[in-house]
N, C-alpha and C positions, 0 to 999 in steps of 0.2 A: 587526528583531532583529539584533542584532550577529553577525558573518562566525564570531568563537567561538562562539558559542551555537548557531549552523546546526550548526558543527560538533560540538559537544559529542551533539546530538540526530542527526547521522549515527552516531555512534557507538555511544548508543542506540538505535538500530532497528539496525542490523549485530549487536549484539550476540546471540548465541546463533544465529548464523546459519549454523552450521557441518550443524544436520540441517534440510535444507530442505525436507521436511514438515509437521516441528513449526514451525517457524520463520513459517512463510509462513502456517499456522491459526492459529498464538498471534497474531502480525500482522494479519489479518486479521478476526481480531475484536476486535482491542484499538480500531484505527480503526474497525469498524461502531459500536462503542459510543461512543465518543469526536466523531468528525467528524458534522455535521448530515447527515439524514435524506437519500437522494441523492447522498450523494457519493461512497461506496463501495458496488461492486458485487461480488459473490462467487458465483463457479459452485463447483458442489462436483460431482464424481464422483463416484456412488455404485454398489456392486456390488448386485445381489441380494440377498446376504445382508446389505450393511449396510439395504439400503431392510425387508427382510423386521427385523430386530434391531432397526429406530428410528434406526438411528444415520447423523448427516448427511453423513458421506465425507470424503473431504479435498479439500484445496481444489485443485482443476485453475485457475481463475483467478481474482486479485483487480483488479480496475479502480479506480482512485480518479481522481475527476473534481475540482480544484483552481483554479479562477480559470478559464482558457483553457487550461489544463495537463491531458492526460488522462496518465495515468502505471497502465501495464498488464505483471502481471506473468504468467506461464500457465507451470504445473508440470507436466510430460510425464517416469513414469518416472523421475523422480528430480533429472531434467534442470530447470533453470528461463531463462526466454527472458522479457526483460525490451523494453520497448518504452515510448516516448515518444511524444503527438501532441500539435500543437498545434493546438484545436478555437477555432474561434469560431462561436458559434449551430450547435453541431452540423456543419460542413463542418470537413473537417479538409485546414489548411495545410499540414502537414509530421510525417513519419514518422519515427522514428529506432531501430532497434534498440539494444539497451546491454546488459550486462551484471549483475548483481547489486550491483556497488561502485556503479556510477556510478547506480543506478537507486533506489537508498536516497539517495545525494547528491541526487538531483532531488527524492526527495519531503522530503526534510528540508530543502531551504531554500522548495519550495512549501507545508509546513506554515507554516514560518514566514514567509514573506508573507500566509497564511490567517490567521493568528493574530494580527498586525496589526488587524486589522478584526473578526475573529470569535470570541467569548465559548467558544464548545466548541472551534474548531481552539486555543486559547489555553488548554485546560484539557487537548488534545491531547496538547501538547506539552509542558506540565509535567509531563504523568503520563511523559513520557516520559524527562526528565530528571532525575526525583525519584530 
């Protein structure tokens, strides 16, 4: 995928990213739908009263597992803390914290190396440029 098109798809996923609440549940389910089965993983927090009402909480963590790329985002209080590893067979090489820019930067050109090869990360990533 050409260095524009990573970028155009950075853009789109930054976009509306100003309440990162909503931001990080809209995300987070757009890839569970979107990416194959396993590659996104989602913790939600939930209080009492939403476990009592049905309702699923918000998301305290999203993990997306990418090629050797794991790409983990964890929302504390409003706060979000961004982290990069790089996993082979499950051992992880190297750690890297980052921040929100940079942490949509990584998964947007690991979509698109995913998308290269893969019919849903490729269907991912149009819906995300549409």
């Amino acid at each position: 995928m050409p260095e524009r098109e990573v970028e155009l798809l950075a853009a789109a996923l930054r976009r509306d990213s100003r309440d990162l609440n909503l931001y990080v549940n809209v995300l987070s389910a757009n890839l569970a739908d979107s990416l194959p089965p396993g590659t996104v993983r989602v913790k939600r927090r939930r209080s009492v009263a939403e476990r009592v009402a049905g309702r699923e909480g918000p998301v305290a963590e999203l993990d997306v597992a990418l090629g050797e790329q794991r790409l983990s985002l964890r929302m504390d209080r409003g706060r979000v803390a961004g982290e990069i590893r790089h996993e082979v067979r499950g051992i992880v090489l190297s750690r890297r914290p980052v921040g929100l820019d940079e942490w949509i930067d990584a998964l947007a050109r690991s979509l698109a190396e995913a998308a290269a090869s893969n019919a849903r990360a490729r269907e991912a990533v149009e819906r995300y440029l549409a």
